[in-house]
N, C-alpha and C positions, 0 to 999 in steps of 0.2 A: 102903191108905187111899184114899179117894173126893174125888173132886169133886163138889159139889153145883152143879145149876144148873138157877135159877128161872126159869120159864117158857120152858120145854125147848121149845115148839112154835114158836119163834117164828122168824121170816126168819136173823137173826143168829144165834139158839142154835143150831136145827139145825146150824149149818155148825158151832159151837164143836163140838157134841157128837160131830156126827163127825171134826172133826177130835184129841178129845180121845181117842175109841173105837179112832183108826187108831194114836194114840200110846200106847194100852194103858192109860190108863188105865181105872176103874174109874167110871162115871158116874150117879148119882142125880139124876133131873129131876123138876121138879113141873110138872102142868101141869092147867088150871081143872075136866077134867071125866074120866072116866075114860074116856070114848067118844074124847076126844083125846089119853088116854096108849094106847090100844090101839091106835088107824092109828099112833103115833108106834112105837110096838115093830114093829108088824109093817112099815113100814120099813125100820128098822135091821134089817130080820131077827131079828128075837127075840134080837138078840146076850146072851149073858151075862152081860155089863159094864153092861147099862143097865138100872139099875132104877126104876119111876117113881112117884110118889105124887102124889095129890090135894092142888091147893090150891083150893078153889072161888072162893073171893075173897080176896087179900093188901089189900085196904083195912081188913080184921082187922089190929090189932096183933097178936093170936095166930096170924095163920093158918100161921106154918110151926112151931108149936111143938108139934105132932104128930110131925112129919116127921123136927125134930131132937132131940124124948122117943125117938125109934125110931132113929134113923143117926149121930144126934150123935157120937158115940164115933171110927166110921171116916170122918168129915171131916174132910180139910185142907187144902181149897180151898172157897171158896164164890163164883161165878159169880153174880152177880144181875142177869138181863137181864128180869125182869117188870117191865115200865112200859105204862101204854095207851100206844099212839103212834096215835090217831085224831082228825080235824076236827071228826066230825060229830056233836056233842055239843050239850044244850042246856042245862046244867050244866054248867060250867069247875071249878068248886068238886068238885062230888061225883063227877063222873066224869073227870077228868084230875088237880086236884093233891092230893087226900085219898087216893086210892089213891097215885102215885106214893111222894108224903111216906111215910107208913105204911107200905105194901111193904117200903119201906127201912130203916125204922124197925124194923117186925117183925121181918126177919129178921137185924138185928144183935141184936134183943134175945134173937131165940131161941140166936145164938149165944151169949150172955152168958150164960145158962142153962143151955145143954143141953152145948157145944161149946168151953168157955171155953178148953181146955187142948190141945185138939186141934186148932182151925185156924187155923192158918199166916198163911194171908193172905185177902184178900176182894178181888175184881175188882168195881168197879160198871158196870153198863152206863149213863155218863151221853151224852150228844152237845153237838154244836157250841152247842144251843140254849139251855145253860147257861152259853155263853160269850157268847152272841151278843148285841148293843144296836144295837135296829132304827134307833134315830136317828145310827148309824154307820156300816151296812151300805153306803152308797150314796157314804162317803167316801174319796174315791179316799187321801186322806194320812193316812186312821188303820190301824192294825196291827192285827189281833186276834191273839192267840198264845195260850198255854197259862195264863197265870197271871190275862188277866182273867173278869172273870164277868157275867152278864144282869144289870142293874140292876132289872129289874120283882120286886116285892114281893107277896104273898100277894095283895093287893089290886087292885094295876096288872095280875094276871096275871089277872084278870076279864074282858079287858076283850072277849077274841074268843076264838075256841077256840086259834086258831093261836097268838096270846100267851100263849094257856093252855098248850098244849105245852110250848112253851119255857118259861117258868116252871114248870112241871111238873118240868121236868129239872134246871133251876137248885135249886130244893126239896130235892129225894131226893135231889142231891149233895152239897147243903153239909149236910144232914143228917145223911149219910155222915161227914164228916168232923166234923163238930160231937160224934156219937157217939162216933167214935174219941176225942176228946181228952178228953172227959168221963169215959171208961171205959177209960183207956190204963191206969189197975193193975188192974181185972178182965178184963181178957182180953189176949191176945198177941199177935194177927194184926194183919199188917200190910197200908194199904190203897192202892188202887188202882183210878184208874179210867179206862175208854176213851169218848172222843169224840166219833163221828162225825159229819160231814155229810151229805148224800144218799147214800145206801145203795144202788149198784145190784150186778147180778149176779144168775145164773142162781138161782132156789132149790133147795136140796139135795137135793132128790127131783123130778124129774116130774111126779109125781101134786099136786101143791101148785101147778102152773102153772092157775089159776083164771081165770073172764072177768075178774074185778078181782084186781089183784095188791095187795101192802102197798105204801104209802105213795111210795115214792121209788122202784120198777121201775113203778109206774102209767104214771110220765110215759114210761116206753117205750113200755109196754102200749096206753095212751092211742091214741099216735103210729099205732102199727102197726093201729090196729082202727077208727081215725075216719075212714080214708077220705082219697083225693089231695084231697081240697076244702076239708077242715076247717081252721076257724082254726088258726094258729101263737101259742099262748100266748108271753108275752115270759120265762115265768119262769123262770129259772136261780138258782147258787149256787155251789155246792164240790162235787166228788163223788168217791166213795170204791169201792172195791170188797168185799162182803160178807165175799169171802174172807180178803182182809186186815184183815179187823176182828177175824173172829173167834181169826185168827193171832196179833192182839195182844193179847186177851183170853188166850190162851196164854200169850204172852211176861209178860204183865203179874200173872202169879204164880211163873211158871219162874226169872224172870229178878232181878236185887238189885236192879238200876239201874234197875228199876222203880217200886221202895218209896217209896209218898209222892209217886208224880208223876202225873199228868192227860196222857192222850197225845190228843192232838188229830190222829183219823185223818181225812185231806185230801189231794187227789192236785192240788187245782188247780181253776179256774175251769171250767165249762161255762152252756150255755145252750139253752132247745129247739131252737133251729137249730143249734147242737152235734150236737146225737140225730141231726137230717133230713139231716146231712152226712155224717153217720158212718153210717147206714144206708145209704142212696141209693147213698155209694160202694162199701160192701163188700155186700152184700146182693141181690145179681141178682134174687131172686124179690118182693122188695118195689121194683123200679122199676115207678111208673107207679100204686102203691098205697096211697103215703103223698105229701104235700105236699113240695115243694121248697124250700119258704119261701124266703127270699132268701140264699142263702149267704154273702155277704160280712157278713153280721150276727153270724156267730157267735164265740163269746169266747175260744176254748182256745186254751189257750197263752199266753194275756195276762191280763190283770187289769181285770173288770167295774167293780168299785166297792172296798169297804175291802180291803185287802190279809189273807190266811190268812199269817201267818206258823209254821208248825209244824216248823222247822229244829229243836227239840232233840228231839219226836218223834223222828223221824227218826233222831236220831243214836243216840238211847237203842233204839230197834227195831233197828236195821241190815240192814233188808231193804229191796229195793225196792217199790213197789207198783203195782202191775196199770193199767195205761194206759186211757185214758178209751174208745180203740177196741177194746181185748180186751173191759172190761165192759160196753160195751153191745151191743157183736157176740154176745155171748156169751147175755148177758139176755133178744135179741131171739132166735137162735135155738133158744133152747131154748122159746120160746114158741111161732115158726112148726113147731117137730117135735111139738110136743105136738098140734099144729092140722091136723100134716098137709101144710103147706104151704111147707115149707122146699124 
């Protein structure tokens, strides 16, 4: 039996996919164009195990229903990591929550259709930003944890792109589970979804180290190519390491104590003067090449604004997760060997 998993190209999938490849399993990815299922094969080495089909666009309610008329059968895992995760949009509607929404929508329906009997369980790839409520972010006495959710509505998530994201995510997840309860006697699987915060970490291949990276290794990227002079942005968050996301995208169909829970992946506070400290100290070849900003500003370790609480995460993974110095030591140099200048 197969693992299915949508939008195979992406920062987080690749790591699922190979991490899913190293554990034997059997892996079907979809990804927008066939010119990016082919660098994604010749990658992995033309492994065996991975076979990949065309989605050109999941804002189709049908778009995987091709995919699971053809493999439905040997699925019984289905990974769903296709979401835009982009700013620069000038449509919030058509191009961040009508795709999201749909995406999600689609490929539970094609399950419903094609795969009713065959798959097990369903991982959603949602994030923090379906948890998150910006008019809380900055309070030092409120808790976010796993069970609450984004208050912005199809409407309020208009209002900027970056609202639009996070509403975007909050959408396709409660859609998720909206569909499960509606459809809990036509189909069997059970669902599941992961979290995350800022995303950092090396990307699974080299050849994917690009002058712009995705969204949340930028602010490394950023750091290291602006030069000792460039402003010190103030923005920070929660940050997480790739690997362990995609670890838990694992866990969260392997595992029972999974079934039905939201694992909010969070290792803890940072800040860009986080990054400028953690570089500067361990990174000899970027001294004198990035900014020093003012060290005593930075947040790790403590608590910027509303508190992450994700204690039952945690309990229910029971693994440790990768320190805010491994993932950005890490992130950064795989960016300075790609450049030569490590």
């Amino acid at each position: 039996m197969s693992v299915f998993v949508s939008g195979a190209t992406g920062f987080i999938a690749q790591h699922i996919v190979s991490q899913l490849l190293e554990q034997n399993y059997k892996v079907i990815g979809s990804a927008r164009s066939q010119a990016k299922i082919d660098a994604l094969t010749a990658q992995f080495g033309n492994n065996p195990n991975l076979t990949m089909v065309v989605v050109p666009d999941v804002a189709k309610l049908d778009a995987f229903h091709d995919a699971f008329k053809t493999y439905g059968k040997d699925i019984k895992y289905v990974l769903h990591t296709a979401s835009p995760f982009r700013f620069d949009v000038t449509d919030v509607e058509k191009e961040l929550l009508i795709p999201a929404k749909n995406g999600t929508l689609g490929i539970l329906e094609s399950i419903k259709l094609y795969a009713a009997d065959t798959v097990e369980r369903v991982v959603v790839t949602s994030s923090f930003a379906a948890i998150i409520d910006f008019n809380k972010v900055n309070d030092k006495s409120f808790t976010f944890n796993e069970s609450l959710w984004n208050p912005d509505t199809w409407e309020s998530s208009q209002a900027n792109p970056v609202v639009g994201y996070c509403g975007s995510k909050k959408i396709a997840e409660e859609t998720a589970w909206k569909f499960l309860e509606e459809n809990k006697d036509a189909v069997k699987f059970k669902l599941s979804t992961v979290n995350p915060v800022y995303v950092f970490g090396p990307q699974n291949f080299d050849s994917d180290v690009k002058n712009t990276l995705n969204t949340s290794c930028e602010l490394i990227n950023s750091v290291i190519k602006n030069g000792p002079d460039a402003a010190v942005s103030e923005l920070g968050g929660q940050f997480i390491d790739v690997r362990d996301v995609a670890k838990a995208h694992l866990y969260a169909f392997q595992k029972e104590n999974t079934i039905g829970k939201r694992l909010l992946m969070s290792n803890g506070d940072f800040n860009t003067q986080d990054i400028l400290n953690t570089l500067n100290a361990d990174i000899t070849s970027l001294k004198g090449r990035i900014p020093v900003g003012t060290p005593s500003t930075g947040v790790l370790g403590g608590q910027a604004g509303a508190l992450v609480d994700n204690t039952k995460t945690k309990e229910i993974l029971g693994f440790e997760f990768i320190s805010f110095k491994q993932t950005v030591d890490d992130t950064a140099s795989q960016i300075l060997k790609v450049e030569g200048k490590l």
